[in-house]
N, C-alpha and C positions, 0 to 999 in steps of 0.2 A: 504494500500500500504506500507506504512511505521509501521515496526513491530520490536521487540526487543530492548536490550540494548548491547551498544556497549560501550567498554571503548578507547578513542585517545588519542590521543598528540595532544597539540600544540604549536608551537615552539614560540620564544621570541619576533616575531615580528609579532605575533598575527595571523598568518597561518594555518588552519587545514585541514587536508585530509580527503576526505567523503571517508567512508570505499568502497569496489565498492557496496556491498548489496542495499547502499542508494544511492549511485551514479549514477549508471542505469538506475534507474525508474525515475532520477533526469533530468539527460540527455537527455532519451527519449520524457520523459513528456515536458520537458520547456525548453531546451535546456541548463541545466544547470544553470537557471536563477532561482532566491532564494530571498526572502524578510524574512529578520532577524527582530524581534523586541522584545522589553520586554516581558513578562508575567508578569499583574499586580498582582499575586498573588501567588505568587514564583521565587525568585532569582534564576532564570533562563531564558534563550533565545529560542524563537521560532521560527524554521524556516522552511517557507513553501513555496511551491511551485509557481512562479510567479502566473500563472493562478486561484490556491488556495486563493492567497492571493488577488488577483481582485477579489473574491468573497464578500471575509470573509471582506474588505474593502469596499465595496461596502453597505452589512449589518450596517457596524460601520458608516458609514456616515446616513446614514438612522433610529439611535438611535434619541429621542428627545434630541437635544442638550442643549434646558432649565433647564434641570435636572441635579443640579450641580454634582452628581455622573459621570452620564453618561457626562459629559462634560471634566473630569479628565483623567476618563476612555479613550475618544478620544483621549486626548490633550496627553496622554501616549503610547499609542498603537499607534496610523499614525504620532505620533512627533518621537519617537524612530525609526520608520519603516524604514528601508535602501537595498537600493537595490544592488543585489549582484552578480557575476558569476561564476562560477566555472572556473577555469584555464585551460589549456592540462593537469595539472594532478590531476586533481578534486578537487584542495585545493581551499579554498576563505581566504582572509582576513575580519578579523571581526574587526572594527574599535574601537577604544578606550575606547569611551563610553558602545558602549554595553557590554565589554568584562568589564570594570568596573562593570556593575549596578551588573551582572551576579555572579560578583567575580571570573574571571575563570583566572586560571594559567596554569601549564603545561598538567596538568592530569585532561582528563575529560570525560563526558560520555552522549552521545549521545541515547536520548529513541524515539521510534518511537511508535507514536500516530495517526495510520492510515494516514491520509491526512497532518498532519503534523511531524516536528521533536522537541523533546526539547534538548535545548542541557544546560546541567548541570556542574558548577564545581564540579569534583569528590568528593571530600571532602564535598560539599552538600548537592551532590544527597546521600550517605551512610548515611546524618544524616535524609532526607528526610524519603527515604527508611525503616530509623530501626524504624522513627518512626509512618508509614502507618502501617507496621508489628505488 
């Protein structure tokens, strides 16, 4: 569902607009309702669709929690997890922390990963990028 990379804005009070490409299917699907959390394994945020994310949550509770990995792993992924809406004009606010862990400033870029989105500081994602390349 979610395909390509997109570069945004966003503005200073931590505001971003879904382009409408992702907006749509965002809309339709969940009514614009969005669950933001870390990725533990790149500085950057994942954002997926309510009903995606009562899956994919659903799974993570159901890890063995004895396993101090897997225990970190939850306590990062459903601790950071925040729930989100999109506005009348499809921007959301991304709250402080995550926009920290993320590193994201003005300039950033948004990738789509089928069922879900990453969203990237631009400056990141280009070092990611050159160095998958």
């Amino acid at each position: 569902m979610f395909r390509g990379v997109q570069h945004i804005n966003m503005d200073a009070k931590g505001r971003l607009a879904m382009p409408s490409r992702q907006r749509e299917p965002l809309l339709s699907e969940c009514e614009g309702r969005v669950v933001v959390t870390i990725d533990t394994q790149s500085s950057c945020l994942t954002i997926y669709p309510l009903p995606e994310w009562e899956r994919i949550e659903k799974d993570i509770q159901g890890l063995p929690a004895l396993n101090p990995a897997v225990k970190r792993f939850q306590r990062l992924m459903l601790g950071y997890a925040t729930d989100l809406e999109l506005d009348g004009s499809g921007r959301m606010l991304l709250p402080q922390p995550l926009r920290e862990y993320a590193r994201l400033d003005k300039k950033l870029v948004l990738v789509g990963q089928g069922n879900k989105l990453e969203l990237w500081s631009e400056s990141l994602w280009l070092s990611e990028r050159e160095q998958a390349l």
